[in-house]
N, CA, C and O atoms as a GROMACS GRO file, in nm:
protein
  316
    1UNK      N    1  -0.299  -0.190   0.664
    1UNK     CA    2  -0.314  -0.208   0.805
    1UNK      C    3  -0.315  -0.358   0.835
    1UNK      O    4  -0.402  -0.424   0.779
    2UNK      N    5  -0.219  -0.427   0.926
    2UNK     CA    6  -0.247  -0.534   0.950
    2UNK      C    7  -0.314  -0.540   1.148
    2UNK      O    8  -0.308  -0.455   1.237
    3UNK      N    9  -0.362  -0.658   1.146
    3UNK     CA   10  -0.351  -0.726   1.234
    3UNK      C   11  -0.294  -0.860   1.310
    3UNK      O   12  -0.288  -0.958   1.237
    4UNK      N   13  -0.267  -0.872   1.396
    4UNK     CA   14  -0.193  -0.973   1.483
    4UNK      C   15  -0.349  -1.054   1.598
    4UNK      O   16  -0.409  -1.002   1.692
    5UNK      N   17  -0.364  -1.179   1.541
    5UNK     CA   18  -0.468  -1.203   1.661
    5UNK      C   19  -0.414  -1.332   1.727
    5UNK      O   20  -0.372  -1.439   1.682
    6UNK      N   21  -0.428  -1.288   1.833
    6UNK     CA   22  -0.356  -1.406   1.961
    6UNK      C   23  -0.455  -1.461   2.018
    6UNK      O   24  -0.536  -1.376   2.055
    7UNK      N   25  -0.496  -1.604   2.051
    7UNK     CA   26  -0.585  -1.662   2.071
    7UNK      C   27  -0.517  -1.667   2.228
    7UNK      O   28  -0.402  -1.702   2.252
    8UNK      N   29  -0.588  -1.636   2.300
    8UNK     CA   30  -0.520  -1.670   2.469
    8UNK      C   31  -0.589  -1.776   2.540
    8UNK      O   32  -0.610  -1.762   2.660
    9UNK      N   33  -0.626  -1.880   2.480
    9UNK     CA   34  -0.645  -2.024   2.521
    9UNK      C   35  -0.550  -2.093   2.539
    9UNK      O   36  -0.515  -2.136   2.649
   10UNK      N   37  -0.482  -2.116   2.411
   10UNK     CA   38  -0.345  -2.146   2.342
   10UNK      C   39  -0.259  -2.144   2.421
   10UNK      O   40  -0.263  -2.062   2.513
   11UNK      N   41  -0.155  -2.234   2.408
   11UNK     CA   42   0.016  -2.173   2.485
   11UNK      C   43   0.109  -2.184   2.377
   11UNK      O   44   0.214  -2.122   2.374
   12UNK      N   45   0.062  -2.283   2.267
   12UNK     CA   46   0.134  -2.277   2.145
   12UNK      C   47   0.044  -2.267   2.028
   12UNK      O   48  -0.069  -2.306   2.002
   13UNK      N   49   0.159  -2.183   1.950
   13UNK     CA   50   0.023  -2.187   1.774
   13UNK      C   51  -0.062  -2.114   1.807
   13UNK      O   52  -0.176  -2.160   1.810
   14UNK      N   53  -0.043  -1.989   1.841
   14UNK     CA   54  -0.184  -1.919   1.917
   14UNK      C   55  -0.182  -1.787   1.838
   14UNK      O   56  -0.288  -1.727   1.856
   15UNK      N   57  -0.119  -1.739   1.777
   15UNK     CA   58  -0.093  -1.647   1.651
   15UNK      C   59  -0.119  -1.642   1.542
   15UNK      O   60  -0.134  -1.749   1.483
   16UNK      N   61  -0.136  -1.496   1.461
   16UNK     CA   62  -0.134  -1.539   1.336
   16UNK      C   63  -0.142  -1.414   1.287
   16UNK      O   64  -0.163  -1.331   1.375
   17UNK      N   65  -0.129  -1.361   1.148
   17UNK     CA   66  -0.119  -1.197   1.122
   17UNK      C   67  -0.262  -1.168   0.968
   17UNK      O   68  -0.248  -1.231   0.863
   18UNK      N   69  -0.343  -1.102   0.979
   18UNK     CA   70  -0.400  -1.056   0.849
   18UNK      C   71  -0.432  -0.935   0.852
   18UNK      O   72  -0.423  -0.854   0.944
   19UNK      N   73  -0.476  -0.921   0.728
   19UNK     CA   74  -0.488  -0.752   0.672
   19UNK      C   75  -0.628  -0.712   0.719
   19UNK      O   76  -0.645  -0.592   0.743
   20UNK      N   77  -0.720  -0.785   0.735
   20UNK     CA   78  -0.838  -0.733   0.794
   20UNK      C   79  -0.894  -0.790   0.866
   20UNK      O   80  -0.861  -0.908   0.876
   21UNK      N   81  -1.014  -0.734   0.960
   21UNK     CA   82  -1.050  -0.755   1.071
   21UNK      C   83  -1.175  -0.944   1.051
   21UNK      O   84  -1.208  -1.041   1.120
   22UNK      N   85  -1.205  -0.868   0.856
   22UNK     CA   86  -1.323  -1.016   0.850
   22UNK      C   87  -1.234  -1.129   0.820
   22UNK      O   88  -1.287  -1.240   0.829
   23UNK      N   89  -1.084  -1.124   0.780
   23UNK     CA   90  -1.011  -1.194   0.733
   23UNK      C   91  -0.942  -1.278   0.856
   23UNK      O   92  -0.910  -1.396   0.845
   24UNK      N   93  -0.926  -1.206   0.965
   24UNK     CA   94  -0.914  -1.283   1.100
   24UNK      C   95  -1.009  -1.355   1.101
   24UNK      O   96  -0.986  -1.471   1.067
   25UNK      N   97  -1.147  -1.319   1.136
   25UNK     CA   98  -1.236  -1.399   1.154
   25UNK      C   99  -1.278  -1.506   1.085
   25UNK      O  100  -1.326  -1.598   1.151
   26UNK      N  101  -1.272  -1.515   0.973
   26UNK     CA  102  -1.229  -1.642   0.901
   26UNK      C  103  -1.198  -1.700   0.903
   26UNK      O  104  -1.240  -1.815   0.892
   27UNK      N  105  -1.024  -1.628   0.935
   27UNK     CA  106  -0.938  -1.767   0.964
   27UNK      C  107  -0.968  -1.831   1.079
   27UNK      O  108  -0.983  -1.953   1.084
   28UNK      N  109  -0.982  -1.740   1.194
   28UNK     CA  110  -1.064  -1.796   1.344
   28UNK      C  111  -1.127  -1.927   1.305
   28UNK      O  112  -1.090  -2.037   1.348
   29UNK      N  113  -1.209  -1.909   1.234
   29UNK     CA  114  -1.315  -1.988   1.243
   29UNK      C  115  -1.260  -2.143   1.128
   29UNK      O  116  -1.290  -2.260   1.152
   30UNK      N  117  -1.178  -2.096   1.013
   30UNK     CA  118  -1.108  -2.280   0.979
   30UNK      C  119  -1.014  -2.335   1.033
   30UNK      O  120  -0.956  -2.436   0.994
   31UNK      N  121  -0.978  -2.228   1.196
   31UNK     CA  122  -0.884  -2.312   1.276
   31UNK      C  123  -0.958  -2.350   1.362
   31UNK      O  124  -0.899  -2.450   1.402
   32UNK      N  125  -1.070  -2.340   1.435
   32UNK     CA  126  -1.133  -2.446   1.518
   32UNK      C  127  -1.177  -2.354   1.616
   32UNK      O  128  -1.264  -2.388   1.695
   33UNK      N  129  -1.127  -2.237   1.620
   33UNK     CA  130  -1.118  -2.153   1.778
   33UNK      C  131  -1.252  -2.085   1.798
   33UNK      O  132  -1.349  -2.077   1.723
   34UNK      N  133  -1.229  -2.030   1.936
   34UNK     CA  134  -1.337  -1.966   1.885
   34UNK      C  135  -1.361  -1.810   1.937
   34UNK      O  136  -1.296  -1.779   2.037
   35UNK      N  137  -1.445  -1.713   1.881
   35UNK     CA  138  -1.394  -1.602   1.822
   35UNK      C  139  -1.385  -1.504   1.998
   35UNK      O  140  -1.294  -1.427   2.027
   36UNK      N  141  -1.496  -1.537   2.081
   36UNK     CA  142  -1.434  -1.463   2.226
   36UNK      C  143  -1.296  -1.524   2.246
   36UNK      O  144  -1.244  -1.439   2.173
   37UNK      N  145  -1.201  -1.593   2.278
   37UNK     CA  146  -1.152  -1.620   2.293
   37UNK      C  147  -0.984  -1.562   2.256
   37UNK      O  148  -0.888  -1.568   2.333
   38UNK      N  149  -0.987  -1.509   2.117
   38UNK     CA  150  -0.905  -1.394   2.050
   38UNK      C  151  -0.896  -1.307   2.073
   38UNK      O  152  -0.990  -1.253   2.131
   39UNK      N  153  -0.802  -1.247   2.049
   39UNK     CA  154  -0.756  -1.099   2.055
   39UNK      C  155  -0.695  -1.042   1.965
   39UNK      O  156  -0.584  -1.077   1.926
   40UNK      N  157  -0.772  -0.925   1.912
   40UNK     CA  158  -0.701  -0.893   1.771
   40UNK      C  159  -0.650  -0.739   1.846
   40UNK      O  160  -0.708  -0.657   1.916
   41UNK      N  161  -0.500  -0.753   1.787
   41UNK     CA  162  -0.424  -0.582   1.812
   41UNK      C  163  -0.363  -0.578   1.658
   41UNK      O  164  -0.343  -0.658   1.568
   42UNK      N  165  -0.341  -0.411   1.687
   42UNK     CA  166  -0.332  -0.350   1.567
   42UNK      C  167  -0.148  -0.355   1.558
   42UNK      O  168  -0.077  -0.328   1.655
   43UNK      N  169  -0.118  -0.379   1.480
   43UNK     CA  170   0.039  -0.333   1.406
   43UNK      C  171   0.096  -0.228   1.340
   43UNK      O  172   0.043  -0.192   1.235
   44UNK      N  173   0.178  -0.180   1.374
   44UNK     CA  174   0.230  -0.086   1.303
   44UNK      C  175   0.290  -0.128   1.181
   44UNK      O  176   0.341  -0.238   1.162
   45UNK      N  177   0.280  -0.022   1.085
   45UNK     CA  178   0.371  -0.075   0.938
   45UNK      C  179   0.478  -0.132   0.940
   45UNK      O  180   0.516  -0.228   0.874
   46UNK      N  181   0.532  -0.069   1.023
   46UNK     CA  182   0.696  -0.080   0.965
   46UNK      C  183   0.737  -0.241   1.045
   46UNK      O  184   0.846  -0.298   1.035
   47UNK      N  185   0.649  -0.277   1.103
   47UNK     CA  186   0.674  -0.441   1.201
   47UNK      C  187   0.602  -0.484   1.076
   47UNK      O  188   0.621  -0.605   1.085
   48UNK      N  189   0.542  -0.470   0.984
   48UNK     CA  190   0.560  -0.613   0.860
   48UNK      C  191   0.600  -0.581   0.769
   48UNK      O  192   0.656  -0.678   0.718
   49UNK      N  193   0.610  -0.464   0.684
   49UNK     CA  194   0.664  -0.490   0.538
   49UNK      C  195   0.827  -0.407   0.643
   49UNK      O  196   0.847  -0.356   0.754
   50UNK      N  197   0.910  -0.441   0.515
   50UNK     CA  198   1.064  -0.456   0.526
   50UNK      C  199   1.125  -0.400   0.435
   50UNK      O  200   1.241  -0.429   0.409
   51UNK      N  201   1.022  -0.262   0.337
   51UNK     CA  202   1.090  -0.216   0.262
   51UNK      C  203   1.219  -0.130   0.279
   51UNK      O  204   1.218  -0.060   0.381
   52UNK      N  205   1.320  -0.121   0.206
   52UNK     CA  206   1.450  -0.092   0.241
   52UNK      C  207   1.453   0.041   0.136
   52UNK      O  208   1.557   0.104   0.154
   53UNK      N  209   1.373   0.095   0.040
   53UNK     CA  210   1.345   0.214   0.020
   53UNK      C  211   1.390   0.296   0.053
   53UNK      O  212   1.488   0.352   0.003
   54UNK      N  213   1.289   0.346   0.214
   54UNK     CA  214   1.342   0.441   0.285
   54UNK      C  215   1.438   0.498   0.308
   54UNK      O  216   1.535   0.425   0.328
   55UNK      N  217   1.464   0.657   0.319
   55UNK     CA  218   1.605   0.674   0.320
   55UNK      C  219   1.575   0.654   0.477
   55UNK      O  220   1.467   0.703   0.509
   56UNK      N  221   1.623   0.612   0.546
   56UNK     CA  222   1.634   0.588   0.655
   56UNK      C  223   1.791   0.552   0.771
   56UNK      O  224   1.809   0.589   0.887
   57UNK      N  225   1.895   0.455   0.670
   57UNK     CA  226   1.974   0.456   0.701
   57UNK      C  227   2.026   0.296   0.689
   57UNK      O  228   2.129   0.245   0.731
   58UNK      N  229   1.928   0.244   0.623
   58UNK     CA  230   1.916   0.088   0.594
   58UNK      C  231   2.018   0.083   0.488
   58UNK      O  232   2.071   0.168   0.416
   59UNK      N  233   2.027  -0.038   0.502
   59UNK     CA  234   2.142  -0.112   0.349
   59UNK      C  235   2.047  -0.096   0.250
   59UNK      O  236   1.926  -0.114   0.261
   60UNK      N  237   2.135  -0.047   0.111
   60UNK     CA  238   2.086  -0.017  -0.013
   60UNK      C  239   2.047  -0.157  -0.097
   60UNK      O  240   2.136  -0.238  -0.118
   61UNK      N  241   1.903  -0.184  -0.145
   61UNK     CA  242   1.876  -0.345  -0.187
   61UNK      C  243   1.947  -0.339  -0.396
   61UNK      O  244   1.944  -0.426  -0.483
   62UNK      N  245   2.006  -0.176  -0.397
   62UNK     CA  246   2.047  -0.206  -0.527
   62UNK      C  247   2.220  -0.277  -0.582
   62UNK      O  248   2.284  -0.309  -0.682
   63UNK      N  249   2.228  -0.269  -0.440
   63UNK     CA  250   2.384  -0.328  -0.527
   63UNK      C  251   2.515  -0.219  -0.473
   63UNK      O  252   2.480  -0.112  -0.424
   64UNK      N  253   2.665  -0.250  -0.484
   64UNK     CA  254   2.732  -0.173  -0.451
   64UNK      C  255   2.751  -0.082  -0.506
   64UNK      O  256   2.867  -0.043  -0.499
   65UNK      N  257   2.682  -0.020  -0.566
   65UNK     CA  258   2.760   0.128  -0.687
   65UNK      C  259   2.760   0.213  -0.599
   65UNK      O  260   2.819   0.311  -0.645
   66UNK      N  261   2.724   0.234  -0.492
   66UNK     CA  262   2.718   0.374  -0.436
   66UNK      C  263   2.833   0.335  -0.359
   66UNK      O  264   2.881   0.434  -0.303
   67UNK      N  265   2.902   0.218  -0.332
   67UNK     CA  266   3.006   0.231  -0.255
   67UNK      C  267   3.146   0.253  -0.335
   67UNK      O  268   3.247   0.304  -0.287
   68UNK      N  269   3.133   0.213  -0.440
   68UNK     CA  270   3.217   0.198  -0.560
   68UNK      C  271   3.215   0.372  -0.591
   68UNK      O  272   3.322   0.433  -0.578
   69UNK      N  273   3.152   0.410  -0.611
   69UNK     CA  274   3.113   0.583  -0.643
   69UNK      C  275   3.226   0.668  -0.542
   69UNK      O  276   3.312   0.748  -0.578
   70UNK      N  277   3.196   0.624  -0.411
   70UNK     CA  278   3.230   0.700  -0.304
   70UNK      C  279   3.369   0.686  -0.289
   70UNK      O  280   3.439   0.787  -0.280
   71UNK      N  281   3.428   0.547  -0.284
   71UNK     CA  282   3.545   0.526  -0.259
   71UNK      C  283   3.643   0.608  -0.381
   71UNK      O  284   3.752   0.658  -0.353
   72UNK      N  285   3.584   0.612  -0.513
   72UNK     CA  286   3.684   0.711  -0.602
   72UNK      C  287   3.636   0.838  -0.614
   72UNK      O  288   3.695   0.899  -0.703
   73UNK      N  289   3.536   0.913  -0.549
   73UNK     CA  290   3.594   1.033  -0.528
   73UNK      C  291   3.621   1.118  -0.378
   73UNK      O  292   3.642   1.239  -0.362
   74UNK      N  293   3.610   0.985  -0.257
   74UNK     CA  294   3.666   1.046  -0.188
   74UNK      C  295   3.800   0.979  -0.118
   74UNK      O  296   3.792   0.926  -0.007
   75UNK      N  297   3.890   0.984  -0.171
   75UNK     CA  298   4.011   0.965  -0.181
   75UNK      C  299   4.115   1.064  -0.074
   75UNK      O  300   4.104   1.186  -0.088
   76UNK      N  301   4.175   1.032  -0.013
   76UNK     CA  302   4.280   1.116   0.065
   76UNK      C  303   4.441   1.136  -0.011
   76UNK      O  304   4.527   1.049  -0.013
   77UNK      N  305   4.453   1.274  -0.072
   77UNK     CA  306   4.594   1.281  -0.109
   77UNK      C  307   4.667   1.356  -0.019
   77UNK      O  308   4.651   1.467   0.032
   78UNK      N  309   4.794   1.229  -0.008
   78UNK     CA  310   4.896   1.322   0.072
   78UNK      C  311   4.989   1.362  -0.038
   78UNK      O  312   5.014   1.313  -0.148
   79UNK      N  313   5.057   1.523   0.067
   79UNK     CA  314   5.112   1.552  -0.036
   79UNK      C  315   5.264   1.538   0.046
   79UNK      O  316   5.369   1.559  -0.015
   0.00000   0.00000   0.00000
């Protein structure tokens, strides 16, 4: 689970992303800010990791064999 906490003081540099809620606050606190001032929202998975796994419909991260595969056995013969 991550989080996204946006400091709305800020107009720049006002972001930042961690995995937990004490781990924001932390960082909150060795950047100077201060902690009313933040806003922590929740993220969905798939907005940070980028695994390409999924069958989903994404480009394959192994390499062309499956295109190499496809192109010789699906072939068009005229006759």
């Amino acid at each position: 689970m991550f989080y996204q906490v946006q400091n709305q003081k800020l107009s720049k540099n006002n972001q930042f992303r961690v995995q937990t809620v004490p781990a924001g606050i932390k960082e909150i606190k060795s950047r100077g800010w201060n902690v009313a001032d933040c806003k922590f929202t929740e993220l969905a998975q798939e907005l940070v990791t980028n695994t390409y796994k999924d069958l989903d419909g994404r480009t394959n991260t192994r390499g062309k064999q499956f295109k190499n595969r496809a192109n010789k056995t699906h072939r068009v013969v005229s006759i």
